[in-house]
C-alpha positions as a Markdown table, in Angstrom:
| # | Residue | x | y | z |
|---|---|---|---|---|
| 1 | Unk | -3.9 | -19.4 | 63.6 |
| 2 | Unk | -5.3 | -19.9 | 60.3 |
| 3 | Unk | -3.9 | -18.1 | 57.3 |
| 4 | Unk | -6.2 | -15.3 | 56.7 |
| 5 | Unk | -5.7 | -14.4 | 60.4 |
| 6 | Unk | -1.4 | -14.6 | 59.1 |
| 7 | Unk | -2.4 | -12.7 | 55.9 |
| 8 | Unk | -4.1 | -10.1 | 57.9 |
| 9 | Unk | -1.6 | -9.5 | 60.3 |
| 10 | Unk | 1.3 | -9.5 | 57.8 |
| 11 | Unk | -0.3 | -6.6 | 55.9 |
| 12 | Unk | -1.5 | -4.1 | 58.6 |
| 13 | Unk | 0.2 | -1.3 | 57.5 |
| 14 | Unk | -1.6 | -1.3 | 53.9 |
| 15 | Unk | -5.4 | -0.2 | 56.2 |
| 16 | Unk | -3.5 | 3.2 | 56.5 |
| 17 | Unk | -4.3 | 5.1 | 52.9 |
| 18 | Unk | -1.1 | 6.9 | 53.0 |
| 19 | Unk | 1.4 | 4.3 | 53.5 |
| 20 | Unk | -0.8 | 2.3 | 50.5 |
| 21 | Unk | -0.3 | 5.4 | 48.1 |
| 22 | Unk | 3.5 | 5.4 | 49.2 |
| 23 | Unk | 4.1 | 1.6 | 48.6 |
| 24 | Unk | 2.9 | 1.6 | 45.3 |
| 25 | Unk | 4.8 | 4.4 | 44.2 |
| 26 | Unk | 8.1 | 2.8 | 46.0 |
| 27 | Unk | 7.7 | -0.1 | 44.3 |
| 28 | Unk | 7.7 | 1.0 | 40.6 |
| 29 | Unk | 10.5 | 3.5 | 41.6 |
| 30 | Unk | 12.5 | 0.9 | 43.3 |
| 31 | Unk | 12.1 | -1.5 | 40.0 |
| 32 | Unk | 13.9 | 1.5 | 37.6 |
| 33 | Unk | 16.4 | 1.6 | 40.7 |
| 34 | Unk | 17.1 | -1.9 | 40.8 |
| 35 | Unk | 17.2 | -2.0 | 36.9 |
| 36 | Unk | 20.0 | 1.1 | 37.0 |
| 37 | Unk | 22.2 | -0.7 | 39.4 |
| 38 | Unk | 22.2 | -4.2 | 37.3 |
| 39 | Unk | 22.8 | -2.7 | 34.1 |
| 40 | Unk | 25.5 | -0.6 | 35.7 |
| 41 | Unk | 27.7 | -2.9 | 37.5 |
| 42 | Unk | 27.8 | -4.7 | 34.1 |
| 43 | Unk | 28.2 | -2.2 | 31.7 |
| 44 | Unk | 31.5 | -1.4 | 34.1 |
| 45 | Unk | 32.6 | -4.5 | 34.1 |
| 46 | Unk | 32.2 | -4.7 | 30.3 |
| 47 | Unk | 34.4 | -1.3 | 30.2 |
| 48 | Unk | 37.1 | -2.5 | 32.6 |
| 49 | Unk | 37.2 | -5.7 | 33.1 |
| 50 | Unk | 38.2 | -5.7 | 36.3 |
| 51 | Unk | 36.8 | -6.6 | 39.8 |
| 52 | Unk | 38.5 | -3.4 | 41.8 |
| 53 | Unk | 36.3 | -1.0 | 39.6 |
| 54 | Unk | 33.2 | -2.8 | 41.0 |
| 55 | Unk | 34.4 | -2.1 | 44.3 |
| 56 | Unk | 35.6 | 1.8 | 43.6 |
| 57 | Unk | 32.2 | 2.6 | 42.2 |
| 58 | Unk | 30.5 | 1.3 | 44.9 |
| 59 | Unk | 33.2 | 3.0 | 47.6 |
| 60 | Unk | 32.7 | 6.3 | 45.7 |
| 61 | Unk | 28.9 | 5.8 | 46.1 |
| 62 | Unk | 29.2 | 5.6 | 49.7 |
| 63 | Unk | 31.5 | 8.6 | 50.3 |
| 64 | Unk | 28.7 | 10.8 | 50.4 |
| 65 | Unk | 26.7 | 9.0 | 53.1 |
| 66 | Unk | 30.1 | 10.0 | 55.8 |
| 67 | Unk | 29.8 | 13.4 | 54.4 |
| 68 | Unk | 26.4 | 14.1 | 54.4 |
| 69 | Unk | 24.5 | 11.4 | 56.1 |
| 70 | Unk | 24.1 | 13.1 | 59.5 |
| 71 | Unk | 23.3 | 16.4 | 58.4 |
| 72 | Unk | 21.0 | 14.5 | 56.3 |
| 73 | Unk | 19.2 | 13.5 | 59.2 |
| 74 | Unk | 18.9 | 17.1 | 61.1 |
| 75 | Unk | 17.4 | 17.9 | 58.2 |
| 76 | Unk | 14.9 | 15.6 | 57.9 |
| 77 | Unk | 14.3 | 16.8 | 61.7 |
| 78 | Unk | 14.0 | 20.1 | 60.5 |
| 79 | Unk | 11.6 | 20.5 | 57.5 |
| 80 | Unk | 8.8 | 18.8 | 56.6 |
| 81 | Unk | 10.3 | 14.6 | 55.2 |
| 82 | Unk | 7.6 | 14.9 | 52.2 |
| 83 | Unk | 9.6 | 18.2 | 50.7 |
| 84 | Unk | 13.2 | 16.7 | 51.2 |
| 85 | Unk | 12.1 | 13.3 | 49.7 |
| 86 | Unk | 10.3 | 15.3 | 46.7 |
| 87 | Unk | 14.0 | 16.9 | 46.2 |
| 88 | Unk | 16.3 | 14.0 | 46.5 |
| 89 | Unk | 13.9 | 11.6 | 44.5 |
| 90 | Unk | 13.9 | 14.6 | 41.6 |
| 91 | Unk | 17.6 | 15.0 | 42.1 |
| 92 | Unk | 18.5 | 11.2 | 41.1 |
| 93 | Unk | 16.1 | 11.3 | 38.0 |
| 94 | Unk | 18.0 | 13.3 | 36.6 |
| 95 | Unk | 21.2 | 11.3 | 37.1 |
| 96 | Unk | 19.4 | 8.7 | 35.5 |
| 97 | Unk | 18.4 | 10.0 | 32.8 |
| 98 | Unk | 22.4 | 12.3 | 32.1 |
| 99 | Unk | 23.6 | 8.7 | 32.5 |
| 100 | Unk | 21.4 | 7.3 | 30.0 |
| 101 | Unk | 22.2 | 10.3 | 27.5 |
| 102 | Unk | 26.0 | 9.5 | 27.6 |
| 103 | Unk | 25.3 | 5.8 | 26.8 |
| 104 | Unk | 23.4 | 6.4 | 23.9 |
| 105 | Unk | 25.5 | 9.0 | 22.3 |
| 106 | Unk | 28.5 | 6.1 | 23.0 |
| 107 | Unk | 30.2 | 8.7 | 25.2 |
| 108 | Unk | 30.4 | 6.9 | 28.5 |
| 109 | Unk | 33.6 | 6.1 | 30.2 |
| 110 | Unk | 34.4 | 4.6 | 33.4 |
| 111 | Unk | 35.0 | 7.9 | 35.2 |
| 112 | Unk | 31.5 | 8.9 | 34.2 |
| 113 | Unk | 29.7 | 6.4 | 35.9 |
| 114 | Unk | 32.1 | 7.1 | 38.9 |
| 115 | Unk | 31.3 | 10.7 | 38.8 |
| 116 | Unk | 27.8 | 9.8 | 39.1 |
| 117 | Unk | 27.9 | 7.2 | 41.2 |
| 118 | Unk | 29.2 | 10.2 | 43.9 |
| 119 | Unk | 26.2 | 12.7 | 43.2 |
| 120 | Unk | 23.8 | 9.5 | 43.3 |
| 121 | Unk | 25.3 | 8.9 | 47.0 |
| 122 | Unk | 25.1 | 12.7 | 48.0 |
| 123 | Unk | 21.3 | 12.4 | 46.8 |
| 124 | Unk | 20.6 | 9.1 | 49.2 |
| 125 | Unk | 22.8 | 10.3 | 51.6 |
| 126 | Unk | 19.8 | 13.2 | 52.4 |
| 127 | Unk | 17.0 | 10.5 | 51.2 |
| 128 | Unk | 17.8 | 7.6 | 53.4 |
| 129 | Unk | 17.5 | 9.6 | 56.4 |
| 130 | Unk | 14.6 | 11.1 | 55.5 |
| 131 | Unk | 13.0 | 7.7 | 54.5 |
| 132 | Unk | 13.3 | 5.9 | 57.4 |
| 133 | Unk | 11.6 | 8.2 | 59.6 |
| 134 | Unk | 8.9 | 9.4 | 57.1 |
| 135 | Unk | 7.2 | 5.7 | 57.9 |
| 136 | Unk | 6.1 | 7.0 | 61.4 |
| 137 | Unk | 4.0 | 9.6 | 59.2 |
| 138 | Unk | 2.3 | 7.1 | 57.0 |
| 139 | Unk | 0.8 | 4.4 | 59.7 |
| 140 | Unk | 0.2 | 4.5 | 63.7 |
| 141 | Unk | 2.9 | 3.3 | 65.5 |
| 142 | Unk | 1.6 | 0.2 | 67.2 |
| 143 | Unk | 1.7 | -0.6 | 62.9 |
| 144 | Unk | 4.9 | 0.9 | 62.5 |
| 145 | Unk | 7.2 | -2.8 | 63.2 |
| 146 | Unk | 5.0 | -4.2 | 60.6 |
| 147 | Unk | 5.3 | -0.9 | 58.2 |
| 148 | Unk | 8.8 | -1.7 | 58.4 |
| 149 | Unk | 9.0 | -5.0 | 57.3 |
| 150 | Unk | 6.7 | -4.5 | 54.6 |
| 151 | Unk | 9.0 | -1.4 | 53.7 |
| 152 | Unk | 11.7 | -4.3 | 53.0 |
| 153 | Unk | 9.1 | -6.3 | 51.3 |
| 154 | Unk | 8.4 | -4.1 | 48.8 |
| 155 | Unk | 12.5 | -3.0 | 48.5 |
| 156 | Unk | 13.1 | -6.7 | 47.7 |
| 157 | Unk | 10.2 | -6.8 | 45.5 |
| 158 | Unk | 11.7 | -4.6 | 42.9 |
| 159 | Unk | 14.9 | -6.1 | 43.7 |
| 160 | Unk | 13.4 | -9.0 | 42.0 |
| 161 | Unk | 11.9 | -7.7 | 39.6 |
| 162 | Unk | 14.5 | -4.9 | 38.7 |
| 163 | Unk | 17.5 | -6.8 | 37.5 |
| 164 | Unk | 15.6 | -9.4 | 36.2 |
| 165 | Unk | 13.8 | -7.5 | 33.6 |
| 166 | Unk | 17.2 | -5.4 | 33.4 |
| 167 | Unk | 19.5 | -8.2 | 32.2 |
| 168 | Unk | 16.5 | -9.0 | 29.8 |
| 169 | Unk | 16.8 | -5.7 | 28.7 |
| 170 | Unk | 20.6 | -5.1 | 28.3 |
| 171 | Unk | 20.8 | -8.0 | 26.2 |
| 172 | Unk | 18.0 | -7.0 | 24.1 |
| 173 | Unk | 18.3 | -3.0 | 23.2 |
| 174 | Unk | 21.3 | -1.7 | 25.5 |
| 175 | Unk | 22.3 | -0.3 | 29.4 |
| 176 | Unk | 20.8 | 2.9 | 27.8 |
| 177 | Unk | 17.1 | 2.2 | 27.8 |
| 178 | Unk | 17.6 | 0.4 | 31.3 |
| 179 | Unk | 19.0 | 4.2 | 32.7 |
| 180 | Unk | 15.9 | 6.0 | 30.8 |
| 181 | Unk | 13.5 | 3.7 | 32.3 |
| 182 | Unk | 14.8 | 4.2 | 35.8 |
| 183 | Unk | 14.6 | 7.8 | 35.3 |
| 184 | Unk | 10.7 | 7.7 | 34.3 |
| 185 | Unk | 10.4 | 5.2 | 37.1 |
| 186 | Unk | 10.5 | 8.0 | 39.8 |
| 187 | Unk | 7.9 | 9.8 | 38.4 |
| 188 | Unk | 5.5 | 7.1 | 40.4 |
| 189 | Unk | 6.8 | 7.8 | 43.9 |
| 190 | Unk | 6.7 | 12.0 | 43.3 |
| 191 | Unk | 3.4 | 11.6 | 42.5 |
| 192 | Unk | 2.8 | 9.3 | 44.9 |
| 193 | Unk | 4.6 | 11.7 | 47.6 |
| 194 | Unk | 2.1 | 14.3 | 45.9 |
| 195 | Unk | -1.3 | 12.3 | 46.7 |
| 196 | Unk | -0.4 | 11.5 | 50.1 |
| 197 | Unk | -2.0 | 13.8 | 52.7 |
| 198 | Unk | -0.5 | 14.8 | 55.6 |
| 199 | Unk | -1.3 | 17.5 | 59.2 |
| 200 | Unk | 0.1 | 20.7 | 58.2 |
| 201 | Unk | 4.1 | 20.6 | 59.5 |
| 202 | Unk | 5.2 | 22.4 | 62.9 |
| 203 | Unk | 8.9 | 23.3 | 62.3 |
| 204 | Unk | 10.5 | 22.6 | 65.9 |
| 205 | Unk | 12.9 | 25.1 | 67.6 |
| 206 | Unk | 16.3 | 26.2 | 65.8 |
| 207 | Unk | 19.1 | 25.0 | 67.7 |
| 208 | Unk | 22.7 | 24.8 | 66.5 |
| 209 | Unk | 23.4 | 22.2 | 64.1 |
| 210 | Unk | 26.3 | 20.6 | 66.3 |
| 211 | Unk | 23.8 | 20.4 | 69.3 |
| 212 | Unk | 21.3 | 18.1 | 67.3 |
| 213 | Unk | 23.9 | 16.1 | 65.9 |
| 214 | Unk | 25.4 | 15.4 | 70.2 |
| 215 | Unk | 22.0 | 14.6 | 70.9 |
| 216 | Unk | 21.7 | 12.0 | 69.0 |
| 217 | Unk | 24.9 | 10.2 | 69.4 |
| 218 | Unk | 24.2 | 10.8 | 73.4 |
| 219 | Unk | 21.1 | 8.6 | 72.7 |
| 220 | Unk | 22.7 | 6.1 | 71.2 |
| 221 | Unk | 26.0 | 6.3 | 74.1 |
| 222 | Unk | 23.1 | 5.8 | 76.9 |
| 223 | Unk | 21.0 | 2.7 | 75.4 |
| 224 | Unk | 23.0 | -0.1 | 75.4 |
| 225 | Unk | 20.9 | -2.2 | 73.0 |
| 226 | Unk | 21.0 | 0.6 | 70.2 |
| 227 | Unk | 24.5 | 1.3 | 70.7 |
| 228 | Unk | 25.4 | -2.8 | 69.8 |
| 229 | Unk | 23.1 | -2.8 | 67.2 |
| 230 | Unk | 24.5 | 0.4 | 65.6 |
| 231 | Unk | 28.1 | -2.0 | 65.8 |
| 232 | Unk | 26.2 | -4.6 | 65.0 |
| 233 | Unk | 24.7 | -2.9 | 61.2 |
| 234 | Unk | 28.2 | -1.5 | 60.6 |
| 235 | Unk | 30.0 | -5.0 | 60.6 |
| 236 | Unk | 27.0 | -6.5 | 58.8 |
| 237 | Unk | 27.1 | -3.7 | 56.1 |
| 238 | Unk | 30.4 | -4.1 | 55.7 |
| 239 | Unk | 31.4 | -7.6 | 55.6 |
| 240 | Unk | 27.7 | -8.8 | 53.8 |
| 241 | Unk | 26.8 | -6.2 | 51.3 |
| 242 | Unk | 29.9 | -6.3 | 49.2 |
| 243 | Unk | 28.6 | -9.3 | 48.4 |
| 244 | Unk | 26.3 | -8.1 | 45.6 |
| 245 | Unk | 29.4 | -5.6 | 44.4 |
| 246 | Unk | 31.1 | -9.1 | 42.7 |
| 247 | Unk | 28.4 | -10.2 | 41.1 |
| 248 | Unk | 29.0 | -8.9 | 37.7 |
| 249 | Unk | 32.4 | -10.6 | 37.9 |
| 250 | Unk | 30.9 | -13.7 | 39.6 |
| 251 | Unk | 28.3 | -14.1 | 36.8 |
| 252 | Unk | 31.2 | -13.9 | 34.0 |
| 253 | Unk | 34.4 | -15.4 | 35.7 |
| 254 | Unk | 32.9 | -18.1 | 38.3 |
| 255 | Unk | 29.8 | -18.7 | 36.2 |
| 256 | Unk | 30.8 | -18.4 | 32.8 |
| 257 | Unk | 27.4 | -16.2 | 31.8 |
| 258 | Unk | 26.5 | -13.2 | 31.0 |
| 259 | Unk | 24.6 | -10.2 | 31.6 |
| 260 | Unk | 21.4 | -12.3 | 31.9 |
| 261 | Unk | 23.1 | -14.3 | 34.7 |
| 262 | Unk | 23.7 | -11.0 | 36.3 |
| 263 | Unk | 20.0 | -10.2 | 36.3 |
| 264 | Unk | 19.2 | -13.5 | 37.7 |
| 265 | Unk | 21.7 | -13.9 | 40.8 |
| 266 | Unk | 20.9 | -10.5 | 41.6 |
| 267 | Unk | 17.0 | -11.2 | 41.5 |
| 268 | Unk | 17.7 | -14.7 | 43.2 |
| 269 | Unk | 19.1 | -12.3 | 46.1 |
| 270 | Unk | 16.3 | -10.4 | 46.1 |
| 271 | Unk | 13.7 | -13.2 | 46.1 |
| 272 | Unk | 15.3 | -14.3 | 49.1 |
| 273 | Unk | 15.2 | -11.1 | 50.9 |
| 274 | Unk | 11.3 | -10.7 | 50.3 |
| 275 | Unk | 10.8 | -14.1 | 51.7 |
| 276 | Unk | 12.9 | -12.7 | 54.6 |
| 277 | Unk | 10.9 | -9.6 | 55.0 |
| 278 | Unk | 7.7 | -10.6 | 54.8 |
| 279 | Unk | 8.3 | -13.5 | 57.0 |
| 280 | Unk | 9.5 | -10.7 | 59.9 |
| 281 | Unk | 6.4 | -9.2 | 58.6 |
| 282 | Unk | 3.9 | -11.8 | 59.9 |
| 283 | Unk | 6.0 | -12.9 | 62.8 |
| 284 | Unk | 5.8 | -8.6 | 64.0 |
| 285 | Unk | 3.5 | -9.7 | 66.9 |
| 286 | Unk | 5.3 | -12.8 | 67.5 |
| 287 | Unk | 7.9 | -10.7 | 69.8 |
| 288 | Unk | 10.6 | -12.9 | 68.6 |
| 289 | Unk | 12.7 | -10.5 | 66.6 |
| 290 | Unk | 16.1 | -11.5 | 68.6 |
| 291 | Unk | 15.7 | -14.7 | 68.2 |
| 292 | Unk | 15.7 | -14.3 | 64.7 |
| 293 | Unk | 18.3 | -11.9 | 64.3 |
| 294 | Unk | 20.9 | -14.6 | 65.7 |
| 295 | Unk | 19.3 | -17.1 | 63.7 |
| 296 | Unk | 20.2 | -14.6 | 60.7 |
| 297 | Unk | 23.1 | -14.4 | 61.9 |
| 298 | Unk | 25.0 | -18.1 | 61.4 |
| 299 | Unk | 22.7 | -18.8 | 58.1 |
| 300 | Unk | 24.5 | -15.5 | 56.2 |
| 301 | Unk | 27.4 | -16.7 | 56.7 |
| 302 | Unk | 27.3 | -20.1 | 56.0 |
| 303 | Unk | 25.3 | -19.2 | 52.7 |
| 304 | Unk | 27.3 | -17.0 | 51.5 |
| 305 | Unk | 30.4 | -19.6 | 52.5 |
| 306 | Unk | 28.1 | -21.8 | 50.0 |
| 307 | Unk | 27.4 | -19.9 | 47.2 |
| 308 | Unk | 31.2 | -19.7 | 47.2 |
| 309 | Unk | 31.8 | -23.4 | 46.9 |
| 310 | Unk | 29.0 | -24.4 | 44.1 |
| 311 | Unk | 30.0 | -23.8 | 40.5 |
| 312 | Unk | 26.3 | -24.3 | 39.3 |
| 313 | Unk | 23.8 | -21.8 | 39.0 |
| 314 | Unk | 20.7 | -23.2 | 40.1 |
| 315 | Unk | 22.3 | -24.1 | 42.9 |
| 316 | Unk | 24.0 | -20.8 | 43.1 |
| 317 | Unk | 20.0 | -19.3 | 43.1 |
| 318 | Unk | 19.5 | -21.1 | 45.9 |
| 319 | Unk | 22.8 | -20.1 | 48.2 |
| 320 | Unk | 22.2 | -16.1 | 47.5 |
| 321 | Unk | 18.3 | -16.8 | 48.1 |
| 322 | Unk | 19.8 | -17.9 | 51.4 |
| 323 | Unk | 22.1 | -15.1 | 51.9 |
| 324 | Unk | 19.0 | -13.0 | 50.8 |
| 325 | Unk | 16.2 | -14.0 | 53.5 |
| 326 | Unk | 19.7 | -14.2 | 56.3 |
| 327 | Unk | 20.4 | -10.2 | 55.7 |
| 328 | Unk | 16.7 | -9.1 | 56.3 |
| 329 | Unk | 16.5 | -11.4 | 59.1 |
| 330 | Unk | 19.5 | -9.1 | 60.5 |
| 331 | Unk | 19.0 | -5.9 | 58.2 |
| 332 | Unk | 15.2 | -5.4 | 58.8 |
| 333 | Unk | 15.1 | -6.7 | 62.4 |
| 334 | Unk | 18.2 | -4.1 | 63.6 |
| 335 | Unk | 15.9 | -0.9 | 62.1 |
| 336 | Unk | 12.6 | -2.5 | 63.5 |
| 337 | Unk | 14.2 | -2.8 | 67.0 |
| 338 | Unk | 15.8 | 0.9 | 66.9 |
| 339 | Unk | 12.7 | 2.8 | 65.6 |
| 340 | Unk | 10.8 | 1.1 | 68.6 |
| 341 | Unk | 13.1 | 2.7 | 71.0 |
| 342 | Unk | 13.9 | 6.4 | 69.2 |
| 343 | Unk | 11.8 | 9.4 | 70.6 |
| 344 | Unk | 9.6 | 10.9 | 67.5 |
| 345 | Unk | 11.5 | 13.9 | 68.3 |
| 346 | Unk | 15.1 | 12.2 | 67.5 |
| 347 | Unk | 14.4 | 9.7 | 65.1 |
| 348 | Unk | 15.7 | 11.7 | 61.9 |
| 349 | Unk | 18.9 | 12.2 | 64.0 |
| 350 | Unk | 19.3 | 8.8 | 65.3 |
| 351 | Unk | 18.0 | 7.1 | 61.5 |
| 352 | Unk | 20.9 | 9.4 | 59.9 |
| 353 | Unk | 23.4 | 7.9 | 62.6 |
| 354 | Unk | 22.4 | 4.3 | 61.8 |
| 355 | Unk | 21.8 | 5.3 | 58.0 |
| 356 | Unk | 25.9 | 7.1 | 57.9 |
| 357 | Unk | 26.6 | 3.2 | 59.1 |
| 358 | Unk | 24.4 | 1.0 | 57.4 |
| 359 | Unk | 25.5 | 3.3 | 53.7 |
| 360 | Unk | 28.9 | 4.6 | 55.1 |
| 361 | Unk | 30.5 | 1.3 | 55.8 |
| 362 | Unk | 29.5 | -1.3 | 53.3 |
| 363 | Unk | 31.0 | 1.0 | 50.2 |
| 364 | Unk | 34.5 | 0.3 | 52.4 |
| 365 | Unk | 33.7 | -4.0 | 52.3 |
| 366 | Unk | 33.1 | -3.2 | 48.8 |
| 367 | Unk | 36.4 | -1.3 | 48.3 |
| 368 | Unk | 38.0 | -3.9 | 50.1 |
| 369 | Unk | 36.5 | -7.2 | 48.8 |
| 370 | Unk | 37.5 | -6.0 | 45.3 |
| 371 | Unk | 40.6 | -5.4 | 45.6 |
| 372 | Unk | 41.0 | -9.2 | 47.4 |
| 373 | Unk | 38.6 | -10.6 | 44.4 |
| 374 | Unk | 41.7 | -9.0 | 42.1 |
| 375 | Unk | 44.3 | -10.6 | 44.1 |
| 376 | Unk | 43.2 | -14.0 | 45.5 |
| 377 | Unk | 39.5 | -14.5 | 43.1 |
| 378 | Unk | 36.3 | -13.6 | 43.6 |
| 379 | Unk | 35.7 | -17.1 | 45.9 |
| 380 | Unk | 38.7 | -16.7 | 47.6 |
| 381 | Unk | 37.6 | -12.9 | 48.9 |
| 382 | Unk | 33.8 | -14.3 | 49.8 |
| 383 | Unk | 35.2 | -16.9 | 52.0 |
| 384 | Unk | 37.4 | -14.7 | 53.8 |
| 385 | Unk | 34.5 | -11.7 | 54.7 |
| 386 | Unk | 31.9 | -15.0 | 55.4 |
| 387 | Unk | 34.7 | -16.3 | 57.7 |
| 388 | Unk | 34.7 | -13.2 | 59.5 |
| 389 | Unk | 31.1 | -12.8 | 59.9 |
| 390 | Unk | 31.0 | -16.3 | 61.4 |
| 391 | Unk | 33.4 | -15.1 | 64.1 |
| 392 | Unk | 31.5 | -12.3 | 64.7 |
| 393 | Unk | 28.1 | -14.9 | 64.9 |
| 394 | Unk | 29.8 | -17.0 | 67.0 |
| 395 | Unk | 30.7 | -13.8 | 69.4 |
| 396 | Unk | 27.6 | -12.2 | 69.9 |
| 397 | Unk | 26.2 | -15.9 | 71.1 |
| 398 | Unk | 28.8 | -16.0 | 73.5 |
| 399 | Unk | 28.7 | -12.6 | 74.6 |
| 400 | Unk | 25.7 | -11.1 | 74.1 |
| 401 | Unk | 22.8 | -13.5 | 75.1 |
| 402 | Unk | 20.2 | -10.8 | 75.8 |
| 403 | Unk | 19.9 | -10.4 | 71.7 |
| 404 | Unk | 18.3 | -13.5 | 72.0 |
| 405 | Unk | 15.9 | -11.7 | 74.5 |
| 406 | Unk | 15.0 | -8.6 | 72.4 |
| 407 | Unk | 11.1 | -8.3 | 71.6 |
């Protein structure tokens, strides 16, 4: 196949006008988002000094998605995904920008940005949901696999681009003007959500809340592959994503730099992630997605038991570049592979269950891996959550060998 043909096929979501209007839009608002969450793991770690707070923000972020998440989801069932994701996205702009006020007026404190961190997780907690299942709107569904991975594409993208123009801009004017360009940042995906046409919405039948909510986790009871890759996300999320909670310590204790090295080893993760995403995205048609997801697997693991090792930061680049492209291989692939097999007429319920999981649990692998990081060091705490996720590598081989079958 030559490489327009791989080009072509890697993009096929864009021919669909509405998911085009909707990338764009992600993509600057994602930048601002990335941005925030650089310049705010730093500025906490300039305030406290301490690991453990990394790991409480990011566990007080995630309390929300447990309390929220699958109501989230029946209402993204409910009422029409546009008018939710207009709310929510409004909602965290004005976090940004309260957060930004109290920096310039040098009246931040700790328990600020913890305060805010909770209303920012109640706001994706009803987002995420409503996110995930608004793709099936955009394109047709023999595009939506595709859709997907470009979905992760385009996150990675701006988690690229975010931090590294954040640590530029921390070091240069202040965390304040990273917050109050994250806030303007989502005016490009509400107007975006605003351009974007869609068939007028047929609200579906009323039922009790607690019915939707059973009828979802009975989907999930009944098919066996989304039930193990529901388990499968959660251990992921937990023991993987806390990763990028000890960078702000890892860029100043382990690599003796500053908020500049933040930027980078966050946007090194993130330049590994795209390559991950859009390599699922031109392999879509390839039907090869469970090969790839144990592949993903055994490399996150031993990347991340890398990056651990090195002291340099090139080098370092590199071994979270790996860890990057090895969590979309498993990340990206597990959503692709569940959306194929939800019902239209369940997928807000069943993306809030797997959305409660993938948000839910990693905030508890942050909460854990910092207070480890505090007690043993920050390598000491990567080795032992890599170690585990090795195990678990090494078990789904064993015991599961129709993962390596999935299409």
């Amino acid at each position: 196949m030559g490489s327009p043909a791989i080009i072509s096929q890697t993009f096929t979501a864009l021919r669909h006008r509405n998911y085009r209007i909707y990338l764009i839009g992600q993509v600057f608002s994602l930048s601002g988002t990335w941005m925030q969450f650089a310049a705010q793991g730093y500025l906490l770690y300039e305030l406290t000094k301490s690991p453990a707070y990394l790991g409480y923000v990011a566990f007080i972020d995630g309390v929300p998605a447990w309390l929220f998440t699958l109501y989230g989801g029946i209402i993204a069932d409910r009422i029409p995904r546009r008018t939710l994701l207009l709310i929510t996205q409004s909602f965290m702009m004005t976090l940004a920008f309260i957060l930004s006020a109290l920096v310039f007026t040098d009246l931040v404190a700790p328990w600020h940005i913890l305060v805010l961190a909770f209303f920012l997780g109640v706001g994706n907690a009803f987002e995420a949901p409503a996110r995930q299942s608004f793709t099936i709107e955009l394109v047709t569904r023999e595009d939506l696999t595709n859709a997907i991975s470009l979905n992760a594409a385009m996150f990675n993208a701006a988690n690229i681009v975010g931090p590294a123009i954040g640590g530029l801009v921390y070091a240069w004017v202040g965390p304040g003007w990273c917050f109050s360009i994250n806030g303007l940042s989502f005016i490009a995906v509400i107007l975006a959500l605003v351009l974007i046409r869609l068939p007028r919405f047929t609200p579906p039948p009323q039922r009790n809340i607690m019915m939707d909510v059973q009828e979802g986790f009975q989907f999930i009871r009944q098919d066996a592959t989304v039930r193990f890759l529901i388990l499968a996300v959660g251990i992921v999320s937990i023991f993987s994503f806390s990763l990028q909670t000890l960078i702000p310590a890892w860029a100043t204790n382990v690599l003796k730099g500053d908020v500049r090295t933040n930027g980078m080893l966050l946007a090194a993760r993130g330049a590994g992630a795209l390559m991950g995403a859009l390599t699922l995205a031109s392999l879509s048609g390839r039907n090869i997605r469970g090969k790839l997801w144990l592949i993903g697997s055994f490399v996150l693991p031993l990347g991340m038991l890398s990056f651990s090792w090195v002291r340099n930061l090139p080098i370092s680049l590199i071994m979270l570049a790996t860890t990057g492209w090895a969590m979309m291989a498993l990340a990206n692939n597990t959503n692709a592979l569940i959306q194929s097999g939800v019902p239209d007429h369940l997928r807000g319920r069943v993306m809030g269950i797997y959305t409660l999981v993938f948000l839910g649990f990693a905030p508890v692998g942050s909460l854990i891996i910092g207070w480890l990081a505090t007690w043993l060091g920050e390598p000491a705490a990567l080795q032992i959550f890599a170690a585990v996720l090795l195990t678990f590598a090494v078990w789904v081989t064993l015991r599961h060998p129709e993962i390596r079958a999935l299409r």
